[in-house]
C-alpha positions as CSV (number, residue, x, y, z in Angstrom):
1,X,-103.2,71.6,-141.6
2,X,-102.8,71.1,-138.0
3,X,-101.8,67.7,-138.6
4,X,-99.3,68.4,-141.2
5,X,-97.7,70.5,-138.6
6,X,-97.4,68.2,-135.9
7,X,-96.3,65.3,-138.1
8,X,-93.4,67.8,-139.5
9,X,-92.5,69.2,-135.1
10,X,-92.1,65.0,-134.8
11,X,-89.8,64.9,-137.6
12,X,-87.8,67.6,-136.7
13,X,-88.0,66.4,-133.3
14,X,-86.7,63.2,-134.4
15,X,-83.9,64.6,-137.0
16,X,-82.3,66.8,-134.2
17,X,-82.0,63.5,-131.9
18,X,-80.8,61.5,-134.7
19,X,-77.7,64.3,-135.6
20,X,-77.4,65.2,-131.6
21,X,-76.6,61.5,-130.9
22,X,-74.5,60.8,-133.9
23,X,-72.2,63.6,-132.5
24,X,-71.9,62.4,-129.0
25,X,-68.7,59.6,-128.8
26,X,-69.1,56.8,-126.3
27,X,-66.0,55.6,-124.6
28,X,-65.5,52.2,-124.5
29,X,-62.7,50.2,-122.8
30,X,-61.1,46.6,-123.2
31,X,-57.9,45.5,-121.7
32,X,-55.3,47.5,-122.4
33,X,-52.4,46.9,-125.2
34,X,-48.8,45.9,-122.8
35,X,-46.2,48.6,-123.1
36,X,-44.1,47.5,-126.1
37,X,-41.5,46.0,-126.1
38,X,-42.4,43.7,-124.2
39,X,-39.1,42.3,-121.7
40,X,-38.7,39.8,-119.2
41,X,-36.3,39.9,-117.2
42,X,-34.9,37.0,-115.1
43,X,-32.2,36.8,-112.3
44,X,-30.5,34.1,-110.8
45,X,-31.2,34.5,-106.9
46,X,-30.1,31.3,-105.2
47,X,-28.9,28.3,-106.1
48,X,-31.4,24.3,-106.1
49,X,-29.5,22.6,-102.8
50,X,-29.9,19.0,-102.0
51,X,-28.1,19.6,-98.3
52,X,-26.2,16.7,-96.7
53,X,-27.5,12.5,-96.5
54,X,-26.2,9.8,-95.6
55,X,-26.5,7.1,-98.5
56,X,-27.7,3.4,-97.8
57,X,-27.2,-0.2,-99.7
58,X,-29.5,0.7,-102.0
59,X,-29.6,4.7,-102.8
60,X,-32.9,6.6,-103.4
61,X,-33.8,10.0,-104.1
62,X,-34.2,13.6,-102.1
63,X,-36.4,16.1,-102.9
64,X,-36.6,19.7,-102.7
65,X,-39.7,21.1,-102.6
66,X,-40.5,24.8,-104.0
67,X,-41.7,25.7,-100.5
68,X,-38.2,24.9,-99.1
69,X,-39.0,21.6,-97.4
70,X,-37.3,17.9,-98.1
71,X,-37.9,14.8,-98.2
72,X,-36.1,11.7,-99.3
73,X,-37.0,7.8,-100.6
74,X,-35.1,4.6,-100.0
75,X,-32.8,3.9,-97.9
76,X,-31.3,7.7,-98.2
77,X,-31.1,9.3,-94.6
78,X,-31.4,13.1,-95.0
79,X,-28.7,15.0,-92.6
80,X,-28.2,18.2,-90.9
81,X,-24.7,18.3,-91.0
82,X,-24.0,22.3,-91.5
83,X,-25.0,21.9,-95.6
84,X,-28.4,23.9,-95.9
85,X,-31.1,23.0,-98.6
86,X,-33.1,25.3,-100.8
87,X,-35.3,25.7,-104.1
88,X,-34.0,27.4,-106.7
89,X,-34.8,30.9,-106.8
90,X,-35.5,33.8,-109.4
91,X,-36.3,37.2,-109.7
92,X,-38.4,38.4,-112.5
93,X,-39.4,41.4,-113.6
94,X,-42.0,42.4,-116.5
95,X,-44.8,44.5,-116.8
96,X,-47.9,44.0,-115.1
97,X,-50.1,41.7,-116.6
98,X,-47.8,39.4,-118.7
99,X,-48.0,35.7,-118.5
100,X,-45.0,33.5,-117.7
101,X,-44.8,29.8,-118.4
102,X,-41.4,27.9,-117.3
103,X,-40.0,25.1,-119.1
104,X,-38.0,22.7,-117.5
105,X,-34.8,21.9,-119.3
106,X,-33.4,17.9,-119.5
107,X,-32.2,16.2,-116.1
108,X,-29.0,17.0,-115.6
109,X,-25.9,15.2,-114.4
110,X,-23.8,16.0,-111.4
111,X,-20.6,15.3,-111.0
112,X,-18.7,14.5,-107.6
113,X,-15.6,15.8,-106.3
114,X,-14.4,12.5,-104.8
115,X,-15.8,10.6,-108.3
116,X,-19.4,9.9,-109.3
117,X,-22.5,11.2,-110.5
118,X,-26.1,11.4,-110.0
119,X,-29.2,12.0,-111.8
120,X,-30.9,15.3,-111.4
121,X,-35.2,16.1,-112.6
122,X,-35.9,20.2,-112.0
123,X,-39.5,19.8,-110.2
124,X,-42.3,22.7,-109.8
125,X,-42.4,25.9,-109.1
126,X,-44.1,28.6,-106.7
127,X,-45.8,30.2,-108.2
128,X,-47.1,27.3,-110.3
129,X,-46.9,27.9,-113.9
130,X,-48.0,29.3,-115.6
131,X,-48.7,32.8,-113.7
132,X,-49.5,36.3,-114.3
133,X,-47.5,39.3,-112.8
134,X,-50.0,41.3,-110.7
135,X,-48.0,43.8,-108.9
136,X,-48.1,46.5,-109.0
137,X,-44.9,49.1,-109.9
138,X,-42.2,47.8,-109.3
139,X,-43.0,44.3,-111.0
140,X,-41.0,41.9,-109.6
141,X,-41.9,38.7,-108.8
142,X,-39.9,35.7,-107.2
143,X,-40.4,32.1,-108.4
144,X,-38.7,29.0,-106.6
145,X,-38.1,25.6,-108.0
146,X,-37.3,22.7,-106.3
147,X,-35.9,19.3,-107.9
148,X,-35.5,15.6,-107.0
149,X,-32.0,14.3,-106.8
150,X,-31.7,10.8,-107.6
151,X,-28.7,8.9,-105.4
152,X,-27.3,6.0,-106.1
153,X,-25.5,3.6,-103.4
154,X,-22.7,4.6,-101.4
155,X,-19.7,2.9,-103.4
156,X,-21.4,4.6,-106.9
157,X,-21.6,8.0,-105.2
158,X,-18.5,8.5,-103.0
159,X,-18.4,11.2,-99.8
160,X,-17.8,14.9,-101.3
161,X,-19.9,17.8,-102.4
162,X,-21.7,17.3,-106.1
163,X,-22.4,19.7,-108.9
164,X,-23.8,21.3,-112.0
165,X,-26.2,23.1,-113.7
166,X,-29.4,23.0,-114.8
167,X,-31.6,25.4,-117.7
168,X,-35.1,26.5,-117.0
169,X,-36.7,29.0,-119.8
170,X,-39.2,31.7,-118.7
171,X,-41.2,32.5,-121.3
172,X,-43.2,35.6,-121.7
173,X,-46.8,34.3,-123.7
């Protein structure tokens, strides 16, 4: 009888455990669902500058780098003549967490004031895409692209200041 007893305190025992821990909830986290909608939003800053060069027999190509330096290729002499240079530069703002990749449009054609063209690539970025906004309230983050003019002789692109634009996409993945 004693046994009985014991056997049915162990079942009981074990009964009460089993309802007390069905009742108790466990919390458990994973990342968190973005805000919804979900918006990007993307503004123009600064213009991509090539600055001033002096062109050679042969032409070449000048190149703006994200981080704000030049270089150039060829017989094209890079000058300082009072026409800065710069990356492109834009201001985006989204909620923190959201990936951005950037898609470079087509190269693009500018047109000279004096007559001419020449051949523009957009280049990279900084950040490199693609990249996560991380900051915290207010989310905004600033991206620079540089590019790579290509330049063609001095008698196919004539003295004056050249132009156009270009399309990069910003897209929210």
């Amino acid at each position: 009888m004693i046994k009985i007893i014991n056997i049915n305190k162990h079942l009981l025992v074990t009964l009460l455990a089993s309802v007390f821990m069905f009742f108790i909830q466990i919390q458990v986290k994973a990342q968190e669902q973005p805000p919804r909608p979900i918006a990007v939003y993307v503004s123009p800053v600064q213009g991509l500058s090539f600055g001033s060069m002096i062109l050679g027999p042969t032409g070449g190509t000048v190149i703006v780098y994200p981080d704000g330096t030049r270089s150039s290729t060829g017989d094209v002499i890079l000058g300082n003549f009072g026409f800065t240079w710069s990356p492109a530069l834009f201001e985006i703002e989204a909620n923190r967490g959201t990936l951005i990749n950037i898609l470079n449009g087509p190269n693009v054609v500018l047109t000279g004031s004096n007559g001419g063209t020449m051949s523009m690539e957009i280049g990279g970025s900084d950040p490199v895409a693609p990249f996560a906004i991380t900051l915290t309230y207010p989310t905004r983050t600033f991206v620079r692209i540089g590019g790579t003019l290509t330049v063609g002789t001095s008698a196919s692109n004539p003295e004056g200041s050249y132009s156009g634009t270009f399309q990069v996409t910003f897209i929210q993945e």
